[in-house]
VEXNUDO-136408 format. One line per 3 residues: number of its first residue (from 0); their letters; for each residue z, y, x of N, C-alpha, C. Coordinates in steps of 0.05 Angstrom, whole numbers, plus 32768, in hexadecimal, padded with zeros to 4 digits. Layout:
N
NUM> A> Z/Y/X/Z/Y/X/Z/Y/X; ...
This chain:
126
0> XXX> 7F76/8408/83BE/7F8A/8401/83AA/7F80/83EA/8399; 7F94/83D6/839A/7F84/83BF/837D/7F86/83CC/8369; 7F76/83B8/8350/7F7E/83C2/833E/7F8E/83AF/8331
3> XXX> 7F9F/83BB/8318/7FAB/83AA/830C/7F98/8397/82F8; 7FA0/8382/82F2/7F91/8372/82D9/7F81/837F/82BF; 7F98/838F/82BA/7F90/839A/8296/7F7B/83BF/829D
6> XXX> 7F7D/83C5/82B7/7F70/83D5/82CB/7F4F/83BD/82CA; 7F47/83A7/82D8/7F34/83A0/82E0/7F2A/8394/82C3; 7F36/8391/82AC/7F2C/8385/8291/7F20/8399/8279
9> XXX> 7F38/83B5/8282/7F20/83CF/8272/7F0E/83D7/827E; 7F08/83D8/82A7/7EF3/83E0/82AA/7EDD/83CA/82A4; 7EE2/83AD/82A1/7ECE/839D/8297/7EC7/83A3/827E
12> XXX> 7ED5/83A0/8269/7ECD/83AA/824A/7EC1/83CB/824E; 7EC8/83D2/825C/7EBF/83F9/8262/7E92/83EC/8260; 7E9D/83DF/8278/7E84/83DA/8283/7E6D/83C6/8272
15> XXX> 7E78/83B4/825F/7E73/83A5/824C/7E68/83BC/8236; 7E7B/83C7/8235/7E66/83DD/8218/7E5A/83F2/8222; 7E57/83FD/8236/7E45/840A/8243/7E29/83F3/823D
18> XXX> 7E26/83E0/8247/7E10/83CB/824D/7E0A/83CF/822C; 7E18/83C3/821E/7E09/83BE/8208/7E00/83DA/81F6; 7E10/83F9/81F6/7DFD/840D/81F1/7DDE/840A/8200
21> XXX> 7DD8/8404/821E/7DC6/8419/8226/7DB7/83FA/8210; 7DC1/83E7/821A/7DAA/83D2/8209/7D99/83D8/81F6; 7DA4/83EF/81E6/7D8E/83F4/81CC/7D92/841C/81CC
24> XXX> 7D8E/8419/81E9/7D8C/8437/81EE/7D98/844D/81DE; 7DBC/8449/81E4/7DC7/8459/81DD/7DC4/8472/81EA; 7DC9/8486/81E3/7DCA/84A4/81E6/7DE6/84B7/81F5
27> XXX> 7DDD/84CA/820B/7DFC/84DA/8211/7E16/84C9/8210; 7E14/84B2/8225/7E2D/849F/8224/7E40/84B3/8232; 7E5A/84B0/8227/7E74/84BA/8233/7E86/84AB/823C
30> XXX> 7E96/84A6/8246/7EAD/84A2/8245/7EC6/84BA/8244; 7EDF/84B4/823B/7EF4/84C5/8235/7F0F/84AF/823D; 7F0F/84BC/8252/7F2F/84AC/8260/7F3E/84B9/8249
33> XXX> 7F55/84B4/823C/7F68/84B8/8230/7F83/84A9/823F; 7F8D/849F/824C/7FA3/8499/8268/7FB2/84AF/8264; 7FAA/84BC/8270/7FBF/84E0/826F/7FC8/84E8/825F
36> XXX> 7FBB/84E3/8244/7FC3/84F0/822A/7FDF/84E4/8219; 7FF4/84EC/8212/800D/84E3/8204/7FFF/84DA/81EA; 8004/84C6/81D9/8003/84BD/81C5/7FE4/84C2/81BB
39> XXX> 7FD0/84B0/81D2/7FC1/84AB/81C0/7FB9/8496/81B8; 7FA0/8489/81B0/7F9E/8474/819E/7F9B/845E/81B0; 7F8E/8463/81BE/7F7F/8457/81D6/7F7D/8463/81EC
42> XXX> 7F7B/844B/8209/7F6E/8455/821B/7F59/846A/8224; 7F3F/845C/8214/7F24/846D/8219/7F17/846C/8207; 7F04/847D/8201/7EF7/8487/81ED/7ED3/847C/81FF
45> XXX> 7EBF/8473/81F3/7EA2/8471/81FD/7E9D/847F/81DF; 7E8B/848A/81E8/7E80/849C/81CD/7E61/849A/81D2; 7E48/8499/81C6/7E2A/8499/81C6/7E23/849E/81AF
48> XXX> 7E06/849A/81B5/7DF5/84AE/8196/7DE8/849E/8195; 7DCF/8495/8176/7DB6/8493/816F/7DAE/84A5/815F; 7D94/8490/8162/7D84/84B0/814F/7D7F/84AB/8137
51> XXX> 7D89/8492/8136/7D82/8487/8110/7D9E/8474/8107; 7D98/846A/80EE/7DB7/845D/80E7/7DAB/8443/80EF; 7D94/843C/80EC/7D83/841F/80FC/7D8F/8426/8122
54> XXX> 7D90/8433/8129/7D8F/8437/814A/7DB2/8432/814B; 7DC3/8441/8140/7DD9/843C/8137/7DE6/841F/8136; 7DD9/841F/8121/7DDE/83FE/8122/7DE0/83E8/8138
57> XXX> 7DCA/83EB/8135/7DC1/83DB/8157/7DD3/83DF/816F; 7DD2/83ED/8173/7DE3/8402/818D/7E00/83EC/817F; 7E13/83EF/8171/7E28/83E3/816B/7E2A/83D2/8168
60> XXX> 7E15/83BE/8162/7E10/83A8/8160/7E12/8396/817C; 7E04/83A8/818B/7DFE/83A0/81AB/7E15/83A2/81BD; 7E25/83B9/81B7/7E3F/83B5/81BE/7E4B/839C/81BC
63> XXX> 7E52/839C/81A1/7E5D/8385/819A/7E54/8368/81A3; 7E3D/8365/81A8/7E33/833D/81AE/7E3A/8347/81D1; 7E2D/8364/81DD/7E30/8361/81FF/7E50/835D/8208
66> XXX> 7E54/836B/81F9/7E7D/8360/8200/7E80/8345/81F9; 7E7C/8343/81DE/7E83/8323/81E0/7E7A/830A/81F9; 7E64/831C/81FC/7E4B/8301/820D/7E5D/8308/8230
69> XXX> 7E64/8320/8233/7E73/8325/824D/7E83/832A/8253; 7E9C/832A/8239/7EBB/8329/8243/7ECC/830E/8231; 7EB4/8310/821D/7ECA/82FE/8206/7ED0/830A/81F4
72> XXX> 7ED4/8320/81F4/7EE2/832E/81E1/7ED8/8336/81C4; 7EEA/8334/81B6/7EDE/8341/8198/7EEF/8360/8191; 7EE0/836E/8182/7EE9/8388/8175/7F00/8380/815D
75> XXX> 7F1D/8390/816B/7F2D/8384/8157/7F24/838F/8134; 7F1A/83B4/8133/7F10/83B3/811F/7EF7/83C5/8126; 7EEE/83C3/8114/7ECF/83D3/810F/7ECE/83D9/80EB
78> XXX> 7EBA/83F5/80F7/7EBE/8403/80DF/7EA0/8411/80DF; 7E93/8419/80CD/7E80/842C/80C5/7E64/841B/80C3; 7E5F/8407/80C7/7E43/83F5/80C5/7E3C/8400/80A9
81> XXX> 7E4B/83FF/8092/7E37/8403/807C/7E29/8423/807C; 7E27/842D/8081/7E19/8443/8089/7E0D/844E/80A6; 7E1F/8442/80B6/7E13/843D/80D5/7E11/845E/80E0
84> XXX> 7E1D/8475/80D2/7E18/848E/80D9/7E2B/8494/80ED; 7E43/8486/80F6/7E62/847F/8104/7E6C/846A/80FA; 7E62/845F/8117/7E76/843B/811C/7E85/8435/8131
87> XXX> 7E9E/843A/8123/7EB0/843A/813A/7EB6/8416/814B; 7EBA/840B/815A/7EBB/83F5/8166/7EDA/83FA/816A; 7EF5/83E9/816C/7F0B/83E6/8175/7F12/83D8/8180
90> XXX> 7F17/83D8/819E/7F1F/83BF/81B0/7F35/83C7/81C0; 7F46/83CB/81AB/7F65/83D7/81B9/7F67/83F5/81CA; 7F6B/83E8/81DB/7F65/83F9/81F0/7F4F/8413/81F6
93> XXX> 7F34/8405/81E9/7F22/8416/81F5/7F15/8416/81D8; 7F11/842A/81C8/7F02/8432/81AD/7EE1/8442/81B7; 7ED1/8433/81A7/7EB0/843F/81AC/7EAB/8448/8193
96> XXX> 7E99/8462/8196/7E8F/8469/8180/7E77/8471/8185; 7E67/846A/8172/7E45/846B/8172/7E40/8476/8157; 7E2E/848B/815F/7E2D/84AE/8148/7E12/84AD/8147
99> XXX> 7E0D/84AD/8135/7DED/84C0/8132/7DEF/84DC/813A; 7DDD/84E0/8144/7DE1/84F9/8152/7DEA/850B/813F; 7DE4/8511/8131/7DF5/8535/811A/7E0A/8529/8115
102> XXX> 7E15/8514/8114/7E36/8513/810D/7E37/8511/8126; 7E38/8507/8140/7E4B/8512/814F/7E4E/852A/815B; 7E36/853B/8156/7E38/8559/815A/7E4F/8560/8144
105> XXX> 7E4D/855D/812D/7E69/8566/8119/7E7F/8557/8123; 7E85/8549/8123/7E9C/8538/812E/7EA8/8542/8150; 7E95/8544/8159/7E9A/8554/817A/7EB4/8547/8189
108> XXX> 7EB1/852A/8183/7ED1/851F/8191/7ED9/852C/81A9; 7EB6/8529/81BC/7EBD/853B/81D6/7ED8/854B/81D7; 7ECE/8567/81C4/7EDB/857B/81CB/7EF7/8579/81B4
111> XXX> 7F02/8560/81AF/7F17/855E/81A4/7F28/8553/81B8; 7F1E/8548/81C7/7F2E/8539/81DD/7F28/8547/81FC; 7F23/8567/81FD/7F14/8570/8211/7F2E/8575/8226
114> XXX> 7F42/8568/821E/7F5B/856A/823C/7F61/8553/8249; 7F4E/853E/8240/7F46/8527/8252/7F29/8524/825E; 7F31/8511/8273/7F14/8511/8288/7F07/8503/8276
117> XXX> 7EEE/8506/8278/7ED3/8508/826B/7EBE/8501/8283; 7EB6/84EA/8280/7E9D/84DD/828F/7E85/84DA/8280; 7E6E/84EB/828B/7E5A/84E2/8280/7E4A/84CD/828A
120> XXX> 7E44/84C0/8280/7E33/849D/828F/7E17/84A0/828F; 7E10/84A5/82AD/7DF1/84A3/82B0/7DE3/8485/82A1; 7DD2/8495/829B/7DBB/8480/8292/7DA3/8484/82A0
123> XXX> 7D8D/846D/829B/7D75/8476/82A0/7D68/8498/829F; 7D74/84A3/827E/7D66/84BA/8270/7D77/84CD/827C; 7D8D/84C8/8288/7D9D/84E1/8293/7D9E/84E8/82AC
């Protein structure tokens, strides 16, 4: 089956912020198809961890320049840098969030969104 255009441009951006988490060794990457779901925000959800608000940082950071450097693209908004504990990235379609680890154990988007498919993304550490 081809794929459609706006099909071959989220799995590029999919694949663009994947690259730039492991870059600064993000943690428990997910993805969360949201497609199926009626009225949600977005397509997909990428969700990862650090272990510090410095690792945090970075990690979002890296997102942000590896997309730019491999699709073009910019984050229409971004949110949480001044504390770096949850920074959400917004690129329409596909929303990333990068947690220090104890907030996304509280936050548990997982299991808020647990009636959509849920991919976990091998890494090296997995």
């Amino acid at each position: 089956m081809k794929q459609t255009p706006k099909v071959k441009e989220s799995e590029e951006l999919i694949n663009a912020i994947i690259e730039g988490i492991q870059r600064k060794k993000g943690q428990d990457i997910i993805k969360i198809d949201l497609t199926k779901i009626n009225h949600s925000e977005c397509n997909y959800f990428i969700i990862c961890h650090g272990n510090s608000t410095t690792q945090v940082d970075a990690i979002a950071h890296s997102v942000e320049d590896t997309v730019e450097e491999l699709t073009g693209d910019i984050a229409w908004h971004k949110d949480g840098y001044k504390n770096s504990i949850w920074v959400l990235l917004d690129y329409a379609v596909i929303m990333v969030h990068v947690f220090q680890h104890d907030t996304r154990q509280f936050y548990n988007l997982e299991n808020l969104w647990a009636d959509a498919k849920i991919e976990t993304i091998k890494t090296e550490n997995n």
